[in-house]
Backbone as CSV, one residue per row, in Angstrom:
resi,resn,N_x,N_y,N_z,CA_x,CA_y,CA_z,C_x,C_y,C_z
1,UNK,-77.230,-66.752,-90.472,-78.199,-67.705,-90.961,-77.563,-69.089,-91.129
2,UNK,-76.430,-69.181,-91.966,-75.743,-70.568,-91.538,-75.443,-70.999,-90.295
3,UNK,-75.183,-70.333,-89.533,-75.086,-70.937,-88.406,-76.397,-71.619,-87.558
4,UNK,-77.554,-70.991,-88.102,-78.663,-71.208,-87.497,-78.643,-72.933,-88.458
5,UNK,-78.719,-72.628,-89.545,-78.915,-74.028,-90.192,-78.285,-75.104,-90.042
6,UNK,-77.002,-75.426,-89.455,-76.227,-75.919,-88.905,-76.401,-76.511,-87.244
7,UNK,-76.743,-75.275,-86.106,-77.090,-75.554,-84.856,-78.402,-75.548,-84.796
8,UNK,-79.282,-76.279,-83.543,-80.474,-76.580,-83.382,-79.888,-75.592,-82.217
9,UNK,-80.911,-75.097,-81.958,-81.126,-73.910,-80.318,-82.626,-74.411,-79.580
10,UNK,-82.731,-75.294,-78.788,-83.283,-75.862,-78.207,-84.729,-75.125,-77.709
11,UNK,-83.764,-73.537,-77.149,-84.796,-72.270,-77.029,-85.699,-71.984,-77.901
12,UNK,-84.567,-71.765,-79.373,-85.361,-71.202,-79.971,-85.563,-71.660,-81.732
13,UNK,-86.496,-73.002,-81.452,-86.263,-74.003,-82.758,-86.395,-73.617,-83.883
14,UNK,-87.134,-72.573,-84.089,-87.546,-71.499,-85.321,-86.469,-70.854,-86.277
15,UNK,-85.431,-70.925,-85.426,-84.219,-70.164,-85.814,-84.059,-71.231,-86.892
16,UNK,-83.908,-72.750,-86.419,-83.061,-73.275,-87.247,-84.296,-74.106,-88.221
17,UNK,-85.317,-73.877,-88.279,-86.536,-74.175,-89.623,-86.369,-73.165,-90.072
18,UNK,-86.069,-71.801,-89.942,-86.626,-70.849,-91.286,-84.633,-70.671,-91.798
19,UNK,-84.236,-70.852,-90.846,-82.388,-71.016,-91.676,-82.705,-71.883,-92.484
20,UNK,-83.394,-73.111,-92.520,-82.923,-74.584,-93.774,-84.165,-74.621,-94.763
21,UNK,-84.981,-73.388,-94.124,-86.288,-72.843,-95.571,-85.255,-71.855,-96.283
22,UNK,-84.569,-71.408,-95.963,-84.586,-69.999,-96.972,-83.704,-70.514,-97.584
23,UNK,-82.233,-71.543,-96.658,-81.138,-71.633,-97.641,-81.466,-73.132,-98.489
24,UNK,-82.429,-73.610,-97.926,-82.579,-75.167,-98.833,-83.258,-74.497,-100.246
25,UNK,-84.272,-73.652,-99.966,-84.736,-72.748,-101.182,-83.975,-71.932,-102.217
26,UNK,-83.123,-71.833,-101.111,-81.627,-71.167,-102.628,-81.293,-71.903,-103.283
27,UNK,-81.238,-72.936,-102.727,-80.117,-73.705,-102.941,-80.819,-74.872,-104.524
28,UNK,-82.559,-75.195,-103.868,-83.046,-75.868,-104.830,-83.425,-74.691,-106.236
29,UNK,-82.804,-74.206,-105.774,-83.578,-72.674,-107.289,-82.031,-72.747,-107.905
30,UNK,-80.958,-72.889,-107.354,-79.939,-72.880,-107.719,-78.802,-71.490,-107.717
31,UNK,-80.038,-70.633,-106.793,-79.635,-69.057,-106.696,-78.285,-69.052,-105.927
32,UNK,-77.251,-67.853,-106.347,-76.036,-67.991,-105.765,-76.070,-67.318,-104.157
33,UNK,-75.060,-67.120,-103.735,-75.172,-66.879,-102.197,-74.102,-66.139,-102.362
34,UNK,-74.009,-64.562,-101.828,-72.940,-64.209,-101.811,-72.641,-63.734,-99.793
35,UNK,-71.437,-63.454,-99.756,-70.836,-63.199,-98.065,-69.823,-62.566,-98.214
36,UNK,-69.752,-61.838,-96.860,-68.307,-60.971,-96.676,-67.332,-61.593,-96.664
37,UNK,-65.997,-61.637,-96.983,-65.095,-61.974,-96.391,-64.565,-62.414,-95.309
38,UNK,-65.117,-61.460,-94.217,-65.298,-62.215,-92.525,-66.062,-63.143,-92.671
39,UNK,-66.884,-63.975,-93.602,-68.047,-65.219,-93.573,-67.128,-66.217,-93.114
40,UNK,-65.831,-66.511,-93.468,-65.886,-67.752,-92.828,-65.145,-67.960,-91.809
41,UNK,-64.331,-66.884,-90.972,-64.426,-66.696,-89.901,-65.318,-66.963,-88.764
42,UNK,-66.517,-65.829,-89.377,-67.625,-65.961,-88.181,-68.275,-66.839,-87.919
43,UNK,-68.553,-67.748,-89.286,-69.078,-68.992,-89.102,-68.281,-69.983,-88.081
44,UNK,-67.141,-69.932,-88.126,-66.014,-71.093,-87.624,-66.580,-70.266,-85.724
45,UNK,-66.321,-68.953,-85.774,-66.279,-68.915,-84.673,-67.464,-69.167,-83.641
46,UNK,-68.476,-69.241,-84.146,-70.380,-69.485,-83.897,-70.289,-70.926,-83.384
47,UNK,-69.481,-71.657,-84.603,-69.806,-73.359,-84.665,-69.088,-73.676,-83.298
48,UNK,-68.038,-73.125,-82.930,-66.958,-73.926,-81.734,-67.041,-73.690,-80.991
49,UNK,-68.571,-72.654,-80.593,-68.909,-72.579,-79.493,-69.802,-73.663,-79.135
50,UNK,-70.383,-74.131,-79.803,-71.510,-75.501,-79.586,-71.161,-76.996,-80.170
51,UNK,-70.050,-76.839,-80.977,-69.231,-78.134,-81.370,-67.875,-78.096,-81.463
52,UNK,-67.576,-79.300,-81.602,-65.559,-79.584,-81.688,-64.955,-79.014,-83.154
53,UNK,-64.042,-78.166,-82.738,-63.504,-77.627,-83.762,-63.221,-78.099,-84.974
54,UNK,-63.002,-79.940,-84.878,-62.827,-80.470,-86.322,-64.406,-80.095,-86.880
55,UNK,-65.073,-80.440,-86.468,-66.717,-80.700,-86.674,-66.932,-79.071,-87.477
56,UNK,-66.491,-78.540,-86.919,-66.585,-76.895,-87.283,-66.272,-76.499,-88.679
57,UNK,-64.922,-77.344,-88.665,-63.989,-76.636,-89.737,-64.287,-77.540,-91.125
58,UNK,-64.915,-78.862,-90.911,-65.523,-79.696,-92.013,-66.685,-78.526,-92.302
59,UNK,-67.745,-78.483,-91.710,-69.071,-78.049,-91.521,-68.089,-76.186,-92.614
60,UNK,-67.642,-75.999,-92.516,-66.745,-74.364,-92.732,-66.690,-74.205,-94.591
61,UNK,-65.812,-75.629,-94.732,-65.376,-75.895,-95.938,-65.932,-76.558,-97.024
62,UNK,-67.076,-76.997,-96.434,-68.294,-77.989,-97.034,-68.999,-76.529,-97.446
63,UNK,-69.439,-75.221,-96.501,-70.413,-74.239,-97.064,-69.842,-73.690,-97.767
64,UNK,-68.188,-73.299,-97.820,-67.400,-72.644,-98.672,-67.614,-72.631,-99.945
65,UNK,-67.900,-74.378,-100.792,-68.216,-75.279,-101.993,-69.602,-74.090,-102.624
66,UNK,-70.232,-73.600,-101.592,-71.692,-73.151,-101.608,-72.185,-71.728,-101.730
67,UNK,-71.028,-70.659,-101.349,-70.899,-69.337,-101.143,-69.865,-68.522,-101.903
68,UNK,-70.066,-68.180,-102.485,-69.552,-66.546,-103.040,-68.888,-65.359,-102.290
69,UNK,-67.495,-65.451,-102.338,-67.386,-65.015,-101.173,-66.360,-63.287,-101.726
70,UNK,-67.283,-62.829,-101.329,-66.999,-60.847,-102.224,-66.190,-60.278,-101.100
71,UNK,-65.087,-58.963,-101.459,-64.463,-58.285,-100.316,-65.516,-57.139,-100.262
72,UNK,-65.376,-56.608,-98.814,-66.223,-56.228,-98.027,-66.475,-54.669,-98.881
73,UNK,-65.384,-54.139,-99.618,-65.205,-52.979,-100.465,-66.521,-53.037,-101.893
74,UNK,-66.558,-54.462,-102.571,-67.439,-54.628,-103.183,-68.540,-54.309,-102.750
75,UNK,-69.361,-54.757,-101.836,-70.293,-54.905,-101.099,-70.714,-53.219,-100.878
76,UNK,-69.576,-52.537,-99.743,-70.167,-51.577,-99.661,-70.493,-50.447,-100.621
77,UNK,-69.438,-50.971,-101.721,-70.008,-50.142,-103.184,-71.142,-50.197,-103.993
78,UNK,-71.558,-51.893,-103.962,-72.761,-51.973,-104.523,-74.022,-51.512,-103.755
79,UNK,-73.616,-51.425,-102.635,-74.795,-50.842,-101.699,-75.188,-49.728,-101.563
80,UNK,-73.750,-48.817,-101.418,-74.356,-47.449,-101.473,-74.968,-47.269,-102.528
């Protein structure tokens, strides 16, 4: 979903209006955001396919400020 909010997909513009509804809506409620551990990996690796790696790694550390970032062990505990 960040990545959608971040890239425009020309194909498929929808992607990136309902990415900057759901997370602009978190974000104005003030609700937290939590992510795996691989989050900011995958993000970095999404972004440098469609932009320059500095561009990436600003865009990386700017969402970092924004996300909660849990190990993947948490996660699958609270889930099961």
């Amino acid at each position: 979903m960040f990545a959608d909010y971040y890239l425009l997909y020309t194909v498929k513009p929808e992607r990136h209006e309902r990415a900057r509804t759901v997370l602009d809506s978190l974000s104005s409620q003030g609700l937290p955001v939590y992510e795996p551990f691989l989050f900011e990996v995958e993000l970095r690796a999404v972004l440098v396919r469609r932009i320059r790696p500095e561009q990436a790694l600003k865009i990386v550390n700017m969402t970092l400020n924004f996300v909660n970032i849990v190990s993947e062990e948490l996660i699958h505990d609270k889930a099961a």
